[in-house]
Structure formats: structure tokens, C-alpha cells
C-alpha positions, 0 to 999 in steps of 0.5 A: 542497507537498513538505513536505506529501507528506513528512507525508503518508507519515506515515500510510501503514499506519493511514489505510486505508480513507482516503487519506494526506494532507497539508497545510501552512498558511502566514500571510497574509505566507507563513510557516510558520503549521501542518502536519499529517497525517491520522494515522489513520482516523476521525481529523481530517483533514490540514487540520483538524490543520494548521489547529489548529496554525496558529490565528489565523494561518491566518486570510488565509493559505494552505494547500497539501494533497496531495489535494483537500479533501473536500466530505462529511461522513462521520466527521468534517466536510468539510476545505472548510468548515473552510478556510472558517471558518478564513478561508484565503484560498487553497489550493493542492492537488495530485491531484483527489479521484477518489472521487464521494462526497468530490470537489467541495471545490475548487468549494465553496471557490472559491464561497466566494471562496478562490482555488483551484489545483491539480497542483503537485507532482501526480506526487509526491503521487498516488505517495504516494497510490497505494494508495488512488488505486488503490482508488477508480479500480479498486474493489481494493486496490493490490498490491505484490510485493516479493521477495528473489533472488540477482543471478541470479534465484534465491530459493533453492537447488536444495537448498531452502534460503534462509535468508538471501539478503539482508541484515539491512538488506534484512529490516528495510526489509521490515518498513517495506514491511508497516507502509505495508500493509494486508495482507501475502499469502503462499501454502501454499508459503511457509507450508510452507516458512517456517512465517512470522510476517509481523507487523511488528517493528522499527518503532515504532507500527506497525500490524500489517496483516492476515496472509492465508494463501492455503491453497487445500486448507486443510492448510498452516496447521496448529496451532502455526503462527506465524500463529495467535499474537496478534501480528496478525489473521489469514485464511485464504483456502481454496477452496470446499468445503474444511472449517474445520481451524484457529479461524482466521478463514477465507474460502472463495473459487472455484478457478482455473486452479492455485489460488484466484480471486485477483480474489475473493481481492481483492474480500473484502480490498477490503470489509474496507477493506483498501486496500494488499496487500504479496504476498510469496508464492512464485513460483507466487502470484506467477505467479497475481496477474500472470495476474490482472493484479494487480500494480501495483509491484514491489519487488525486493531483490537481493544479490550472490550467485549460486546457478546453480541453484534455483527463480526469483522468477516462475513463470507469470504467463501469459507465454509470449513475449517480446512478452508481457513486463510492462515495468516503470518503474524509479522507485528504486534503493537500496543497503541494505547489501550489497545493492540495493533495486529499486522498479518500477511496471508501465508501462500496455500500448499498444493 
């Protein structure tokens, strides 16, 4: 199964709107028959893949999937049926499919006569699944904040200036974060300030994710911005009202207290199929997604500077006290050069 995960995570970035699945098939005597990964969407599933490498092999054998086998038929057929018709004779899967249009392959297979358990691994598989797991349960893409600041906090200096606070290591492990993403999101103060691309470099085969502009007045994208090049698609998201001042696709969505609604904001993304956000926008974006309670996990590489002065990571975020503060799970540390890499999920408030 851990094998399973590991080929899942192969298909982060090009799966969307589906989940990322994985799935190892052994032999009738338990080895190694087939693997295989849902590669892309509209593509085989992780089991039909898995299932061709394995062939007559699978026959009598077992198969182990992060996600339960999906029981419809959508663009490709049900996963269950084709256990079936391979003649496995038990699957092991980790998280229960939560989406009521797919769930119910574990019954269909154990009507079959396949023996049938579920959870191994489960906590794994569903953090590798969190993006699409968080769609269906929440009806809006899961967002990933990742930011870049000084040991004391600061992501630039008083100056402005912030070119470059981390390393070339730290950078290029960005460009990994937006090829897992559907979305990349920054504000008209990042626009302003960086004038950034926010394509994917350095990764081969990647799928460029959709670059958002959250541009409430209209007037930080202007022509020329690197933005607008071929390189990826593009939306501007400005406020009601405003009118169009780029060929841009834009979308025009209500204001709120210092900026755009950002739950419309995610609502619009989600029916795109959008189903990951990676938010790399200022503080005050930043501060605006954790007011809306749309933060799920938070990335943070931090370098071994100081800079004693400077605007911080967070601006907001409608946290006033200390009682108020958002706790977070530390799930990884990581050492990229000289710098270090922070991965945290937001720990559900007790009521």
C-alpha cells in the first residue's frame, strides 16, 4: 500500500477534477503482478492500469488502491467491474470514496464474492488525496498557503525589497508545489510589486496550472504583464463593476471587507474543476483567505536571516488575541539548502 501512495502522488497536478489514485496488483502466491496510476483525467483509472500490467497474473490475486474502486461509469468505466472481470480474488483499499456518485465499489465487489477490507495505510493515502477529499467534503478546492520569510518573520525589508530571501533550492521546490496545483493565486499587491510569471519551470511534464490575479479595482495587471504571455491560462478575478482593461479572461465577483469575496472567488475556481489552490499572494490576500476560513495547509520556507524590520507574512486574518490564534499541525521539516521548509495543516477548533 505504501507503494500505492507513492504512485499515487504521480498524478498530482494533471488528475483534477478527479482524485489521484493508486494501486498495486499482486499474484495469486503475492508478488508482484502490476501497478499503476491514474495518470491523468479522462484517462484509465489506477486499477485498469494496474490490472493491464498485471494480465493473466491478476487472475486469483490481490489488489491494494489508496481510494476505494469507483462504482459508476463516467468517462471510463467502474474500477469494481473491472476487478471483477480480472478475477482478483481480494482488494485491499485504503479511504472510503466520500463522493455519492462513485462510493459504493466495496459492496459491489463484495456481492461478487472478492473479499474486501479497507483503512490500511488510510492516513497516508487520504494526505495524499487531501486536495480532492477536501472538494467533495467542502464543495471548494483545498488551499495551500506557502510563503517565503526571514527567521524573524519578515518577507521583505523596510525598504521593500525581497529579492531573494531564500535559496535557489527553496525556489525550485515552489515550482514542485505549483505543478501538484490546479491554481496558483496572488493579489494586485504581488502583481505590483513582482510583476510574476507564476508558470511552472524546471519540472518536466508538468501541467501549467491556471494563474489567478485577484485584482479587485482592475488596474494591476496592466499590458506587457508577464501574466498575459502563452506560457499558462490566466483569470483575472476583479470586483463588480469594474470594467474589462486587459483581453484577459476575467470574472467579476462581490467585494468584501478590504477586498474581493473570496469564498465567490473559490466557488468560480471549484466549477472550473479547479480542485488545489496554491495562494502565494501577499499578507493582505493571505490575511483575507484566513478570515474566510480557507486556509487548509500551510507551507513556509524560512531562511536564516534577519531583517528587524519590514512587513510580515500575515497581515489580518481577523485575529485580534491570542485565544483566537490558528494552531497548526507541523506534518514535515525539511532542509533545502540553507534554508528550511515548514509544512503544517490547520488543527480543527474544539467547540
Amino acid at each position: 500500500m505504501r507503494r500505492a501512495v507513492t504512485l499515487a502522488a504521480r498524478g498530482l497536478g494533471s488528475t483534477s477534477p478527479n482524485p489521484v489514485v493508486g494501486c498495486v496488483v499482486l499474484d495469486a502466491s503475492g508478488e508482484m503482478a502490476g501497478e499503476g496510476w491514474h495518470q491523468r483525467a479522462g484517462g484509465p483509472h489506477a486499477e485498469v492500469n494496474a490490472l493491464r500490467a498485471a494480465g493473466e497474473r491478476a487472475r486469483g490475486g490481490t489488489a491494494l488502491v489508496t481510494l476505494e474502486p469507483c462504482n459508476h461509469t463516467g468517462r471510463t468505466g467502474p474500477c469494481a467491474q473491472a476487478l471483477i472481470e480480472a478475477g482478483i480474488a481480494r482488494v485491499v483499499y485504503a479511504v472510503g470514496d466520500p463522493n455519492p456518485t462513485a462510493t459504493g465499489g466495496a459492496a459491489t465487489l463484495r456481492a461478487a464474492g472478492i473479499s474486501v477490507a479497507q483503512g490500511l495505510h488510510e492516513a497516508e493515502a487520504a494526505a495524499g488525496n487531501a486536495a480532492w477529499l477536501t472538494a467533495v467534503r467542502l464543495g471548494r478546492p483545498h488551499v495551500t498557503w506557502k510563503y517565503a520569510a526571514t527567521l524573524d518573520g519578515r518577507i521583505a525589508a523596510a525598504d521593500g525589497s525581497s529579492r531573494w530571501i531564500t535559496s535557489a533550492e527553496a525556489r525550485a521546490d515552489v515550482h514542485r508545489l505549483r505543478a501538484e496545483c490546479d491554481a496558483v493565486v496572488v493579489g494586485s499587491g504581488t502583481q505590483r510589486a513582482d510583476d510574476p510569471h507564476l508558470a511552472v519551470r524546471g519540472v518536466p511534464d508538468a501541467v501549467q496550472p491556471l494563474r489567478v490575479v485577484v485584482d479587485t479595482r482592475g488596474t494591476a495587471v496592466t499590458p506587457g504583464a508577464r501574466v498575459l504571455d502563452g506560457a499558462a491560462p490566466t483569470l483575472l478575478a476583479v470586483a463588480d463593476g469594474v470594467p474589462p482593461r486587459s483581453d484577459a479572461e476575467t470574472v467579476r465577483l462581490p467585494r468584501a471587507e478590504g477586498g474581493l469575496d473570496i469564498r465567490a472567488l473559490l466557488g468560480v475556481l471549484y466549477a472550473r474543476g479547479v480542485r488545489s489552490v496554491l495562494l502565494e499572494g501577499g499578507p493582505t490576500l493571505a490575511g483575507a483567505f484566513v478570515a474566510a476560513g480557507a486556509v487548509d495547509r500551510v507551507v513556509g520556507y524560512l531562511a536564516p536571516v534577519l531583517l528587524g524590520a519590514g512587513p510580515a507574512a500575515l497581515t489580518g486574518g481577523g485575529i485580534t488575541s491570542i485565544t483566537q490564534a490558528l494552531r497548526l499541525d507541523v506534518s514535515e521539516t525539511r532542509r533545502l539548502g540553507p534554508d528550511l521548509r515548514i509544512t503544517a495543516t490547520l488543527v480543527a477548533k474544539e467547540h
